[in-house]
C-alpha positions in Angstrom: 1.0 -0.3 13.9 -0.7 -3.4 13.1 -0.5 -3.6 9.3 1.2 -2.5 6.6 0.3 -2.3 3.2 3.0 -2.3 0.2 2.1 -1.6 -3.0 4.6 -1.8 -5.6 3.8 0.5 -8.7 5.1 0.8 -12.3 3.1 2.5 -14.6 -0.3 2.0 -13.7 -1.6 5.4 -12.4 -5.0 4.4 -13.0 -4.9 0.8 -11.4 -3.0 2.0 -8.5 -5.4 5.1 -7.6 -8.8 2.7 -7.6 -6.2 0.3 -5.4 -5.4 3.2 -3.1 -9.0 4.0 -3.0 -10.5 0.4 -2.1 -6.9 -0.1 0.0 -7.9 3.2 1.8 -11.4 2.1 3.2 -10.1 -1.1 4.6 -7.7 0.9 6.2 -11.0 3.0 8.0 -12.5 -0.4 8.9 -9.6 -1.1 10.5 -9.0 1.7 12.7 -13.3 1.6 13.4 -12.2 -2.1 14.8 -9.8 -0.8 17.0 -6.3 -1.7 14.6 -4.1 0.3 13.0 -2.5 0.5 8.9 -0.5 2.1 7.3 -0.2 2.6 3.4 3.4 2.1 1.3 3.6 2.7 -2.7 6.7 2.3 -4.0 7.3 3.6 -7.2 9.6 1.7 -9.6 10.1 5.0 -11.8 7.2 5.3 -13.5 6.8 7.9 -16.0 2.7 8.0 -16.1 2.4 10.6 -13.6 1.7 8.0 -10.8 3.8 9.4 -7.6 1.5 12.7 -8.6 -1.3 10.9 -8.0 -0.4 9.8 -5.2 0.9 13.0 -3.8 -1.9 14.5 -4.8 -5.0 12.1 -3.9 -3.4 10.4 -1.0 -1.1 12.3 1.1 -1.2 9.2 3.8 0.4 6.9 2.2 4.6 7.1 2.7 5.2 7.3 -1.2 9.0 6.0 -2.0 9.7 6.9 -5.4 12.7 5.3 -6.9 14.8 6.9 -9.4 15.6 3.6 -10.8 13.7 0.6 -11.6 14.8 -2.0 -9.1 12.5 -4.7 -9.9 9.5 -6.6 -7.8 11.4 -7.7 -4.9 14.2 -4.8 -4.3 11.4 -2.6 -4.1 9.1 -4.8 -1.8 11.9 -4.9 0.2 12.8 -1.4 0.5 9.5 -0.5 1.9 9.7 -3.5 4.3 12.7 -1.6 5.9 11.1 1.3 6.7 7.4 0.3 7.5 6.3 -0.2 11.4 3.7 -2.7 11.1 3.9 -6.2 13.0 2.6 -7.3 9.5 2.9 -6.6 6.3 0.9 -7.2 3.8 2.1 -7.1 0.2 -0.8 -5.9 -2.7 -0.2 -5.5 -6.2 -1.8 -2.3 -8.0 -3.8 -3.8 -9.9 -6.0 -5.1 -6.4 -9.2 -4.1 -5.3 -9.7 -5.1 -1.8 -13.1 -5.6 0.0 -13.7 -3.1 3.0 -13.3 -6.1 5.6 -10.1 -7.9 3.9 -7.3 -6.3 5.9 -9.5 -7.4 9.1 -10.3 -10.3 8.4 -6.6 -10.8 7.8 -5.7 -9.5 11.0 -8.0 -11.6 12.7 -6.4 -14.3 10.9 -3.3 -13.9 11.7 -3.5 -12.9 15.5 -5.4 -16.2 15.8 
C-alpha cells in the first residue's frame, strides 16, 4: 500500500460523501499509475446518518465508527494504527481533491 487516506468525520454526511467521491477518483488515478490507496473515515459519533453513507455508497473505505467523540487527533490517530500505507495522508471532509492530487503527492514524496 502506497497511500492512505484518513478522513476524520463529525457530522457532515453531505461534505464527506462529495469528499469520498472526489477522494475516490484519485484513488483510480492512482492505481491507473501503477500505486496503490486506500480510504479511512473515522467517525467521531456523528448522529447525521454519516457511517450509513458510507456503508452504503462506499463499501471500500475501512469505516471506524467511534462510539465516543475523541476529538481531531485521537481519531487521526486511531486510523494511523491500523492503516498499511507507507504514507498517509490526512484530509478533512470538507475537501475536494483534484483527480491527480494523491499522485502528484506521491511523486512528491518518493522524490
Amino acid at each position: 500500500m502506497d497511500v492512505s487516506v484518513i478522513i476524520v468525520n463529525y457530522n457532515v454526511e453531505h461534505f464527506l460523501s462529495q469528499c469520498l467521491l472526489s477522494v475516490r477518483a484519485g484513488l483510480e488515478a492512482l492505481d491507473r499509475a501503477g500505486y496503490s490507496g486506500d480510504v479511512w473515515v473515522v467517525d467521531n459519533n456523528s448522529v447525521d446518518g454519516s457511517c450509513a453513507m458510507v456503508r452504503r455508497q462506499f463499501p471500500e473505505v475501512h469505516l471506524i465508527a467511534l462510539k465516543e467523540n475523541l476529538g481531531f487527533s485521537a481519531a487521526n490517530n486511531r486510523a494511523i494504527a491500523d492503516s498499511q500505507g507507507r504514507w498517509v495522508l490526512l484530509l478533512n471532509p470538507d475537501t475536494i481533491v483534484q483527480e491527480d492530487t494523491f499522485l502528484k503527492c506521491l511523486e512528491y514524496a518518493d522524490a
